[in-house]
Structure formats: C-alpha cells, structure tokens
PDB file of N, H, CA, C and O in Angstrom:
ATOM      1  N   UNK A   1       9.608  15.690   7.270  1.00  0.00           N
ATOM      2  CA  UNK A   1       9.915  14.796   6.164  1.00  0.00           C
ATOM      3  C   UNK A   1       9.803  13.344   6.607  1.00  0.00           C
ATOM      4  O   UNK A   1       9.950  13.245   7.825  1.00  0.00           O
ATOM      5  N   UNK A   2       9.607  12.299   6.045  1.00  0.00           N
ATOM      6  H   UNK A   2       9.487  12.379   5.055  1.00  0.00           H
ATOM      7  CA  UNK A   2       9.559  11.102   6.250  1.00  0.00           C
ATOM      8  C   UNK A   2      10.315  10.334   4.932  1.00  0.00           C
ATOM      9  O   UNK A   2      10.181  10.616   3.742  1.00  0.00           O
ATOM     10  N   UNK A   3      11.171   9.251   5.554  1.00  0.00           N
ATOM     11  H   UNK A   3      11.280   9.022   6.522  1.00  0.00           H
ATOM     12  CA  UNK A   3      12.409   8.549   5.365  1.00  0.00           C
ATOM     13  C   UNK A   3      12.375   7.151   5.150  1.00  0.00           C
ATOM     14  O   UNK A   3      12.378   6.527   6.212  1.00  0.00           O
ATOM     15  N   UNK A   4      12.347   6.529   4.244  1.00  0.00           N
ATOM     16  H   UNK A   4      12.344   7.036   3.382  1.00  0.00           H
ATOM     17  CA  UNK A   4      12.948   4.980   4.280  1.00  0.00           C
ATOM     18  C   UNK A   4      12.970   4.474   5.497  1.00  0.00           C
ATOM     19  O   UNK A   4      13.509   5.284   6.252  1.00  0.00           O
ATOM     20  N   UNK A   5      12.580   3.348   6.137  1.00  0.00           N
ATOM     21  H   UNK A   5      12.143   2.690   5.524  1.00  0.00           H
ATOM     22  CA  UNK A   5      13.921   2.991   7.302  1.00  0.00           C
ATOM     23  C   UNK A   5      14.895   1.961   7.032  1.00  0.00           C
ATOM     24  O   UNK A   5      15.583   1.391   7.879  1.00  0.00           O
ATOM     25  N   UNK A   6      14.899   1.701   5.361  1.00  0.00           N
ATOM     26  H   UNK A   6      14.340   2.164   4.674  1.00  0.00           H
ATOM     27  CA  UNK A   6      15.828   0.650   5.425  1.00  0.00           C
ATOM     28  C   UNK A   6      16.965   1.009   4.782  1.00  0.00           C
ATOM     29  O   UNK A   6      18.079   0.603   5.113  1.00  0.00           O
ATOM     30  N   UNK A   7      16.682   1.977   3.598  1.00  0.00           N
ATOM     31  H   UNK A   7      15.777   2.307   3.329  1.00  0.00           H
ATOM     32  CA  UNK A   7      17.841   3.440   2.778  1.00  0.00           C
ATOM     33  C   UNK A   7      18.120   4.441   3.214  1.00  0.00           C
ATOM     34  O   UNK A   7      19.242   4.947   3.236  1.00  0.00           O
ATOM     35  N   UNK A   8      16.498   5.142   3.887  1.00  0.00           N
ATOM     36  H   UNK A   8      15.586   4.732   3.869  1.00  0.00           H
ATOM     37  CA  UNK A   8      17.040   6.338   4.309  1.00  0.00           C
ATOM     38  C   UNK A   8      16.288   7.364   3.598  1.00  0.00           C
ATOM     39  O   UNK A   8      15.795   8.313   4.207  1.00  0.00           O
ATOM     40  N   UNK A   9      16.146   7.177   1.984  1.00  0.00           N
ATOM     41  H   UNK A   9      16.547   6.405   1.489  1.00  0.00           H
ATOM     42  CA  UNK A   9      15.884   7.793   1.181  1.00  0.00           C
ATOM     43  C   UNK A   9      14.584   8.393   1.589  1.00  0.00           C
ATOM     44  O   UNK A   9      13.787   7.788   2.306  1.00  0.00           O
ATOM     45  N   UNK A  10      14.243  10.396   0.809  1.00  0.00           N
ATOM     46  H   UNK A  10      14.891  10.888   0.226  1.00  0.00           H
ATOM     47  CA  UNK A  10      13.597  10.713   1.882  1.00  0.00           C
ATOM     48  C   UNK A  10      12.035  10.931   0.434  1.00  0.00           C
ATOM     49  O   UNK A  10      12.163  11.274  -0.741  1.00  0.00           O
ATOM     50  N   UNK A  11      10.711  10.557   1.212  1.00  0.00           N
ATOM     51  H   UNK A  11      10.606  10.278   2.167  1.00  0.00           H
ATOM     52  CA  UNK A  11       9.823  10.307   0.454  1.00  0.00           C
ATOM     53  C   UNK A  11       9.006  11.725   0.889  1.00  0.00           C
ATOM     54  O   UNK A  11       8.737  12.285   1.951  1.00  0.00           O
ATOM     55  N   UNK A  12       8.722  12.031  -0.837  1.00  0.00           N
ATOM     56  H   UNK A  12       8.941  11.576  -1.700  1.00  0.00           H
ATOM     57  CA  UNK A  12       8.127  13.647  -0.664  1.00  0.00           C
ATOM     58  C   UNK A  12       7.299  13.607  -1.712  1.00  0.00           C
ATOM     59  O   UNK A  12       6.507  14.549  -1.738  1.00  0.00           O
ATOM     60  N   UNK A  13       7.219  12.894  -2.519  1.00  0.00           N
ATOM     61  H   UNK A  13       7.862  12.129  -2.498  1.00  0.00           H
ATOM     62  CA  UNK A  13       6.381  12.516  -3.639  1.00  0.00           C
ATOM     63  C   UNK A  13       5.541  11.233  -3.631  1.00  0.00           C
ATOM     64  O   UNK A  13       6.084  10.170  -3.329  1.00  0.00           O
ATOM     65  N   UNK A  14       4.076  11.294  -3.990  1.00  0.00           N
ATOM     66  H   UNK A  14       3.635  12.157  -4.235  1.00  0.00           H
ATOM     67  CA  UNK A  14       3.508  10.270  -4.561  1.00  0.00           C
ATOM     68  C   UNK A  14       4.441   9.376  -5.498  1.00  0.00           C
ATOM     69  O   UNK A  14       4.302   8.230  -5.070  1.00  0.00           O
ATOM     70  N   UNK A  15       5.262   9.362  -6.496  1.00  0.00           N
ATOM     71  H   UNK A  15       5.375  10.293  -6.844  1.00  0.00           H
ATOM     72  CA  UNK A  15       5.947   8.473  -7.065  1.00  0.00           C
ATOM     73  C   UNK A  15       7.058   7.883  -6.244  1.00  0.00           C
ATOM     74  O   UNK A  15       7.657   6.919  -6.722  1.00  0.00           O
ATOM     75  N   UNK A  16       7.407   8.353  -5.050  1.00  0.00           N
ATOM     76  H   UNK A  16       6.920   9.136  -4.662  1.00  0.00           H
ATOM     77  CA  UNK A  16       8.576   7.955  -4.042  1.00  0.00           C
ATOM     78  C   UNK A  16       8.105   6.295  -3.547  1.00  0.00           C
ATOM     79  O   UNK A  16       8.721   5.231  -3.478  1.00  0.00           O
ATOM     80  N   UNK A  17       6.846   6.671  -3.289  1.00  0.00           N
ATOM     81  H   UNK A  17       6.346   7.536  -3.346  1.00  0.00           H
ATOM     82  CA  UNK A  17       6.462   4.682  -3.183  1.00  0.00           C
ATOM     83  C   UNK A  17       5.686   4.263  -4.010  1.00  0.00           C
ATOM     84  O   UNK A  17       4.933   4.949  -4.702  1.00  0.00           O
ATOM     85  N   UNK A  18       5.817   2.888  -4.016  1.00  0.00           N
ATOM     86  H   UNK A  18       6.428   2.330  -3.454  1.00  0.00           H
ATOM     87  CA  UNK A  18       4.611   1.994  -5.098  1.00  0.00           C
ATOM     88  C   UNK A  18       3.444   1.526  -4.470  1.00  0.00           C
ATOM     89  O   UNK A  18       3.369   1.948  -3.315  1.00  0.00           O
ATOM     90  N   UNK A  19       2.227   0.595  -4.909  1.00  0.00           N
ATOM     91  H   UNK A  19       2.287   0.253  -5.846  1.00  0.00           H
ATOM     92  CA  UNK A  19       1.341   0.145  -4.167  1.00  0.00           C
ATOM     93  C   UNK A  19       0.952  -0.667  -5.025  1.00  0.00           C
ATOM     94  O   UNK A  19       0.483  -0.562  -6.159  1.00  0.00           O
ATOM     95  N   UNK A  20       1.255  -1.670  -4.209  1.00  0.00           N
ATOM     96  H   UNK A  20       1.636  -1.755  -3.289  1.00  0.00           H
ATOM     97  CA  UNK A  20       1.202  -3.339  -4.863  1.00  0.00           C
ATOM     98  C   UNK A  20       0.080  -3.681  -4.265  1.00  0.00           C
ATOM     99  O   UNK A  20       0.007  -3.824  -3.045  1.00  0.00           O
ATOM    100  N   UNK A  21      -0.997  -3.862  -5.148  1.00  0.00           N
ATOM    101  H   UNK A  21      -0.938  -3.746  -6.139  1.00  0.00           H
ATOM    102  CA  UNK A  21      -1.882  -4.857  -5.071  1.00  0.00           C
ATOM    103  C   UNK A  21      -1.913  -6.292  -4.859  1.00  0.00           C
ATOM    104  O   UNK A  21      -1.882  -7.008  -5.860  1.00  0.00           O
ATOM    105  N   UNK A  22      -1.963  -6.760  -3.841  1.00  0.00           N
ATOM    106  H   UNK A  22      -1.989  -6.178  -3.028  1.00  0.00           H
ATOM    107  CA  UNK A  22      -2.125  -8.380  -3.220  1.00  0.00           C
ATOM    108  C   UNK A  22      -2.799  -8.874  -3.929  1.00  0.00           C
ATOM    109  O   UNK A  22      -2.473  -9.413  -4.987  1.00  0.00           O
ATOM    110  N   UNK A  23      -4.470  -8.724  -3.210  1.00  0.00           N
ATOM    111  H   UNK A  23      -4.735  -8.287  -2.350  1.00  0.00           H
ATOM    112  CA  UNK A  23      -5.726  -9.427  -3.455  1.00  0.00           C
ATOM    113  C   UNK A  23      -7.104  -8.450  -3.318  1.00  0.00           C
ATOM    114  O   UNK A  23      -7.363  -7.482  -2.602  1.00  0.00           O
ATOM    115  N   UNK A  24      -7.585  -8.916  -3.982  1.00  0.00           N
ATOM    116  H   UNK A  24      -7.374  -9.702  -4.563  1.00  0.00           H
ATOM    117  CA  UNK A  24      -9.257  -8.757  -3.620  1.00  0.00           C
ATOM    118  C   UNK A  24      -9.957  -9.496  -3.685  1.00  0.00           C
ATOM    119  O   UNK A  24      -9.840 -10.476  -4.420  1.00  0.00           O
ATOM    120  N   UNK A  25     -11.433  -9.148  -2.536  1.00  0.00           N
ATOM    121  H   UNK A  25     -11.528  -8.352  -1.938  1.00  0.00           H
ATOM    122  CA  UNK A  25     -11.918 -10.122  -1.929  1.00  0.00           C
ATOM    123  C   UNK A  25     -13.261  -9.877  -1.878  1.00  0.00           C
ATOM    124  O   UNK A  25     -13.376  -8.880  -1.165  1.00  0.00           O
ATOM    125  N   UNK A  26     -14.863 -10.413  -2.418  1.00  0.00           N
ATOM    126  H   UNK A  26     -14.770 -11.223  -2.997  1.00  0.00           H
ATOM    127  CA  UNK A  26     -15.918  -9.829  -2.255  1.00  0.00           C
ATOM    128  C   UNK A  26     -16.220 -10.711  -1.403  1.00  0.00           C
ATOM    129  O   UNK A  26     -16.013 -11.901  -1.641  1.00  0.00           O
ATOM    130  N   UNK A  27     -17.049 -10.066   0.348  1.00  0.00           N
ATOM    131  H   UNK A  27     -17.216  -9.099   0.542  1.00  0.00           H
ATOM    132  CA  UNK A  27     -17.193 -10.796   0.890  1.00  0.00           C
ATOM    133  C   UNK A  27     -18.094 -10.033   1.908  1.00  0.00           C
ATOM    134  O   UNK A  27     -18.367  -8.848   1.714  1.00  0.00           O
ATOM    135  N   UNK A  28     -18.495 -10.627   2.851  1.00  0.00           N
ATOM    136  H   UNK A  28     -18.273 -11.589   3.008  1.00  0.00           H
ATOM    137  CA  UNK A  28     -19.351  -9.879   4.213  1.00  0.00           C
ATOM    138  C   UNK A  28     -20.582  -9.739   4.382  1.00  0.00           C
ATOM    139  O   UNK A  28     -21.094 -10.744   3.889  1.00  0.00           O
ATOM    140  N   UNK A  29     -21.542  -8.935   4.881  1.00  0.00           N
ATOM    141  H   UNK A  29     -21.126  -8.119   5.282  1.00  0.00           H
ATOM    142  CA  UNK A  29     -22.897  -9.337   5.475  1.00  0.00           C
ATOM    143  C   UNK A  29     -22.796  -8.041   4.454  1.00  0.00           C
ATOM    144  O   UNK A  29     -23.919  -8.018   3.951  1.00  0.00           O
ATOM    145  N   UNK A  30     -22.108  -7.053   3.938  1.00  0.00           N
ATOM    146  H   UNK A  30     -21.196  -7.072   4.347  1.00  0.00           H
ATOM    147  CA  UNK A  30     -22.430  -6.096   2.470  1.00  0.00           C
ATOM    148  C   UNK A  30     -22.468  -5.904   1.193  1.00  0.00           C
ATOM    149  O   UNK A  30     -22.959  -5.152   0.351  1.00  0.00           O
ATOM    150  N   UNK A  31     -21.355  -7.414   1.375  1.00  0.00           N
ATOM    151  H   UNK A  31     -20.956  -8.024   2.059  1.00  0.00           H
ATOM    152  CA  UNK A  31     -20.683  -7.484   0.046  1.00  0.00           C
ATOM    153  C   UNK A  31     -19.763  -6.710  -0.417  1.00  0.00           C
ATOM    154  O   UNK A  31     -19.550  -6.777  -1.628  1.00  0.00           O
ATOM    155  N   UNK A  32     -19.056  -5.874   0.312  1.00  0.00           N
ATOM    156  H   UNK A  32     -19.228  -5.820   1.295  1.00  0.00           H
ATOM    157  CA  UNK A  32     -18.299  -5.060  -0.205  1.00  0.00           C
ATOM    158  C   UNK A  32     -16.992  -5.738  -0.606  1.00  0.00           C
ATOM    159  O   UNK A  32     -16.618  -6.839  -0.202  1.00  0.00           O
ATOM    160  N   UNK A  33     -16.311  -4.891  -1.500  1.00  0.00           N
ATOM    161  H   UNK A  33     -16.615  -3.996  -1.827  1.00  0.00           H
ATOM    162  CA  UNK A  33     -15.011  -5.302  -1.807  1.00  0.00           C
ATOM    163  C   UNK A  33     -14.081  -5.143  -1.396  1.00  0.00           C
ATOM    164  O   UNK A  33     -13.856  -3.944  -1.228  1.00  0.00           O
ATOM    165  N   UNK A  34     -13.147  -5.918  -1.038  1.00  0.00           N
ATOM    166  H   UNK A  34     -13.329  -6.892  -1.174  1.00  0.00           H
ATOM    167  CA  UNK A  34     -12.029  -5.382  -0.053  1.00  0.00           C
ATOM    168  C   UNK A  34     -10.282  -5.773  -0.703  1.00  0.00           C
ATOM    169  O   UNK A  34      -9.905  -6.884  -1.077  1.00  0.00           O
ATOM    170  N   UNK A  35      -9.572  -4.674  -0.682  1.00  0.00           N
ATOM    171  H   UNK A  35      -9.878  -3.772  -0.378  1.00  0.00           H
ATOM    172  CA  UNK A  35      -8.119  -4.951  -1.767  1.00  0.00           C
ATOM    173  C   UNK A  35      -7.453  -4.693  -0.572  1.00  0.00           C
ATOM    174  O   UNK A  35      -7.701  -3.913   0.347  1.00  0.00           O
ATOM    175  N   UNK A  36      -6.202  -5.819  -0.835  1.00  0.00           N
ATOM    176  H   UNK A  36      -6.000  -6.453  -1.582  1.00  0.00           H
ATOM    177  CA  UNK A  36      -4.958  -5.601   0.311  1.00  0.00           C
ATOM    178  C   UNK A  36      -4.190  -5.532  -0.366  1.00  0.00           C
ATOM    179  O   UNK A  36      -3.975  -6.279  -1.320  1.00  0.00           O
ATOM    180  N   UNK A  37      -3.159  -3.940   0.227  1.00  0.00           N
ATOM    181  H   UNK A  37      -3.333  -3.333   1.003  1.00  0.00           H
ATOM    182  CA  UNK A  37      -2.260  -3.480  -0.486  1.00  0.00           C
ATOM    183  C   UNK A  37      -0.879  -3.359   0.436  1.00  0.00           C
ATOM    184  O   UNK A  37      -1.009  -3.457   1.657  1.00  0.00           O
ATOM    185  N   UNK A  38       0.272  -3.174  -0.060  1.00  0.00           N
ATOM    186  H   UNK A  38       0.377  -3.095  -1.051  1.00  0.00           H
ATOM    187  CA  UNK A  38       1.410  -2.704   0.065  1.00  0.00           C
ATOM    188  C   UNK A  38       2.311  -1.740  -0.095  1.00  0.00           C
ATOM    189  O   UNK A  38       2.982  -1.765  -1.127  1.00  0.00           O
ATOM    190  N   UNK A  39       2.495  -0.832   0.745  1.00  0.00           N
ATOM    191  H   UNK A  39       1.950  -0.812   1.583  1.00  0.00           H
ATOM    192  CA  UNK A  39       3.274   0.410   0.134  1.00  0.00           C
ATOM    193  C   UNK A  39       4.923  -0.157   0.375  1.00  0.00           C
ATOM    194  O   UNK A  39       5.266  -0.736   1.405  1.00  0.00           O
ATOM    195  N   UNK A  40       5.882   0.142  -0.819  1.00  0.00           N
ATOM    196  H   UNK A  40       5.604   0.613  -1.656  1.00  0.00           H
ATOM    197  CA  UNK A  40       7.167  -0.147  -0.672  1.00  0.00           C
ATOM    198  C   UNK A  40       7.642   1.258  -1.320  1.00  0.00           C
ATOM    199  O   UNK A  40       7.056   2.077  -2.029  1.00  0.00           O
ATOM    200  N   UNK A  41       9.030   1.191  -0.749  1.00  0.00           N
ATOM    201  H   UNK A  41       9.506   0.526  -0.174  1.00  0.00           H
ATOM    202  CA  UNK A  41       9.828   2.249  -1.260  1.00  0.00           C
ATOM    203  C   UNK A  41      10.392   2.248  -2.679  1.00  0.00           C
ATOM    204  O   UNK A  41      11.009   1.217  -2.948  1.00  0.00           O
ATOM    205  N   UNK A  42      10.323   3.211  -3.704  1.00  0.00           N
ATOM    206  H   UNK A  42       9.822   4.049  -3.486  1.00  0.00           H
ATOM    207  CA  UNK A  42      10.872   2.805  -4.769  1.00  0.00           C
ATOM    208  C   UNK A  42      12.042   2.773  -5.118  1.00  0.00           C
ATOM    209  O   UNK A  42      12.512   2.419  -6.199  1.00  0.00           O
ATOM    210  N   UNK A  43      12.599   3.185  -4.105  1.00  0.00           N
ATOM    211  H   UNK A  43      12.217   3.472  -3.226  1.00  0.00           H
ATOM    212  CA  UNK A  43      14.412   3.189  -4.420  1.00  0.00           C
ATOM    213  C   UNK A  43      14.892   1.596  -3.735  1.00  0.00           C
ATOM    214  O   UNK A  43      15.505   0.721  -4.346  1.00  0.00           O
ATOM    215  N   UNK A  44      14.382   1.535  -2.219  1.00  0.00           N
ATOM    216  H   UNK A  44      13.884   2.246  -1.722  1.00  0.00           H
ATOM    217  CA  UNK A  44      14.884  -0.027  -2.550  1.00  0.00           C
ATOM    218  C   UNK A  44      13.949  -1.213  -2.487  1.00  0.00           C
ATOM    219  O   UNK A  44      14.347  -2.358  -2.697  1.00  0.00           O
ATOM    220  N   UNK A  45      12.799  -0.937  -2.216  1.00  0.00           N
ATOM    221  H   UNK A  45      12.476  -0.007  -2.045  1.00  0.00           H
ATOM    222  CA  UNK A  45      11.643  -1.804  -2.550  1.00  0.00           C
ATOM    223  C   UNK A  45      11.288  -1.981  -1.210  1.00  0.00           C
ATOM    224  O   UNK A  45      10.118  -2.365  -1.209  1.00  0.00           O
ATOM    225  N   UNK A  46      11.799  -1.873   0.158  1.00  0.00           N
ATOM    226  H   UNK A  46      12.749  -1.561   0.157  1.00  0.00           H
ATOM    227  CA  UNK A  46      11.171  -2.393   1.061  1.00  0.00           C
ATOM    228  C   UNK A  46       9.798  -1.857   1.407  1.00  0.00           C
ATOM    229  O   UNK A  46       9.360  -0.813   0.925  1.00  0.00           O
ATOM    230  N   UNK A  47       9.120  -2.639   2.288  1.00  0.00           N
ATOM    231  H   UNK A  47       9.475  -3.488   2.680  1.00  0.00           H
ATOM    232  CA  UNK A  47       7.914  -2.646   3.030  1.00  0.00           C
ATOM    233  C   UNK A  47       7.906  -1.590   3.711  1.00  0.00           C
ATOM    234  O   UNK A  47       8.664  -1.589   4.681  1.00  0.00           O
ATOM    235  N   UNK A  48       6.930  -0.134   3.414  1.00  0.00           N
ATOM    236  H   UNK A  48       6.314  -0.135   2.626  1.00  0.00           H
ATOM    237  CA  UNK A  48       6.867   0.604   4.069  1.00  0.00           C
ATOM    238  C   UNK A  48       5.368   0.201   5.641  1.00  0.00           C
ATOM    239  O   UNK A  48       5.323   0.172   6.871  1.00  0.00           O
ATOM    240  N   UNK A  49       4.426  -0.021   4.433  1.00  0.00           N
ATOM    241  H   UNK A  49       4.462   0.002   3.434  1.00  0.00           H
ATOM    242  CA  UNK A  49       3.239  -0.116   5.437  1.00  0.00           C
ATOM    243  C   UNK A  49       1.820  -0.577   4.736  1.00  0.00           C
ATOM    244  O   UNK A  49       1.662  -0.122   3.603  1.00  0.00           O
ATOM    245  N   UNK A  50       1.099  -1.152   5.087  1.00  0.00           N
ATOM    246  H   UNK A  50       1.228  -1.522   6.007  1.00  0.00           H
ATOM    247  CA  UNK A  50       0.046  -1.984   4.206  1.00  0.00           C
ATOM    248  C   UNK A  50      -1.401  -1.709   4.665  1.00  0.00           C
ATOM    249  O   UNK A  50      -1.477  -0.974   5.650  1.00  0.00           O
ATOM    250  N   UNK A  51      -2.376  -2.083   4.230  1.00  0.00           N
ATOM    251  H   UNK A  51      -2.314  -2.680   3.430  1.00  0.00           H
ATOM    252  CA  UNK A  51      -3.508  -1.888   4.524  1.00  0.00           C
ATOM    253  C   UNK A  51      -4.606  -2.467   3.963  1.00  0.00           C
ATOM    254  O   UNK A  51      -4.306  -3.431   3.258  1.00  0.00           O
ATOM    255  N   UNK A  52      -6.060  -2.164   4.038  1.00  0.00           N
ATOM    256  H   UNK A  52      -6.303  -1.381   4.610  1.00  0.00           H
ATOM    257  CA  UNK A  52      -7.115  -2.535   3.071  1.00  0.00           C
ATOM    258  C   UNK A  52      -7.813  -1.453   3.032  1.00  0.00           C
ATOM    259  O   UNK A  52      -7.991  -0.585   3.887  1.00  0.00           O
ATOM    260  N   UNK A  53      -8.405  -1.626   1.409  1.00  0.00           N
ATOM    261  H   UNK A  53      -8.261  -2.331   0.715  1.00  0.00           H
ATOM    262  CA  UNK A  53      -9.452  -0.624   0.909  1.00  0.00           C
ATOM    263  C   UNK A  53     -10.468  -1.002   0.516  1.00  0.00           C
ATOM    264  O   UNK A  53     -10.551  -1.844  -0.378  1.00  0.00           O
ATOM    265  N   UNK A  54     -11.577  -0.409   1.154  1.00  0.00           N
ATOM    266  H   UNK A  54     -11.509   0.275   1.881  1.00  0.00           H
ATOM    267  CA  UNK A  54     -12.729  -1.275   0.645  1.00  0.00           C
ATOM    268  C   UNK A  54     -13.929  -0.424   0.153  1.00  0.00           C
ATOM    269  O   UNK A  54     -14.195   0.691   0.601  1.00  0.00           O
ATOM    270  N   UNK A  55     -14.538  -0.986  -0.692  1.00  0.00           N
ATOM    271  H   UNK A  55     -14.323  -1.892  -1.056  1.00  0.00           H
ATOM    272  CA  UNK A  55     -15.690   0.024  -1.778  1.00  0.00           C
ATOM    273  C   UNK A  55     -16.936  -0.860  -2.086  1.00  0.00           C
ATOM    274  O   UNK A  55     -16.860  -2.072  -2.287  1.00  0.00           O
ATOM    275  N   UNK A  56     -18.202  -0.070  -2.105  1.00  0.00           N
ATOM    276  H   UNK A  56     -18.265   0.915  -1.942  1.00  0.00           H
ATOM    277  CA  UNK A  56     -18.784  -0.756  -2.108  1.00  0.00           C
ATOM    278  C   UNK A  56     -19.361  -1.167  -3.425  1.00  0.00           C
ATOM    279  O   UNK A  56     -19.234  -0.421  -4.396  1.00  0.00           O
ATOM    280  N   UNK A  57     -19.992  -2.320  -3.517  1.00  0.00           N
ATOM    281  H   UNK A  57     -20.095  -2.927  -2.728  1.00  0.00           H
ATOM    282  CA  UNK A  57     -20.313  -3.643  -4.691  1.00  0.00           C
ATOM    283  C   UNK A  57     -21.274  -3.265  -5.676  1.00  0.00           C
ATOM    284  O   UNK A  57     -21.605  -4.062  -6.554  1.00  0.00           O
TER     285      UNK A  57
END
C-alpha cells in the first residue's frame, strides 16, 4: 500500500490524488509538447510527486 507522508492517508485509487496541471510548453529540436504536472493528495492536498509529459506536435 502506499501512504500520504504528510496524513498518512492510504492511496488505492486513481481518485485518491489529483493532477494539477502547471504549464505547457512547445519547444525543442521536435517540437514536441511538454506539460508539467503535480500529483497531490486529495485528502490534504500535499505534494506527492511531479513530473513532465510530453506528446508529440
């Protein structure tokens, strides 16, 4: 199982976190698109873990 580390609360579902969209960005020698995101917990909102996704143009 995997846990909050700031509640505790234990995440077992896709709806257990959110994913906040930052930004996107078209850019590079491909042009591809690139979104920076945020996963937070939905019970108390903190910052689980973030990343980028990128697709092409």
């Amino acid at each position: 199982m995997v846990h909050c580390t700031e509640c505790g609360e234990e995440l077992t579902e896709a709806s257990d976190v959110e994913f906040l969209d930052l930004d996107a960005k078209i850019s590079g020698l491909f042009r591809s698109s690139k979104r920076f995101y945020v996963v937070g917990c939905s019970n108390c909102g903190a910052a689980i873990g973030s990343g980028v996704a990128g697709g092409g143009d």
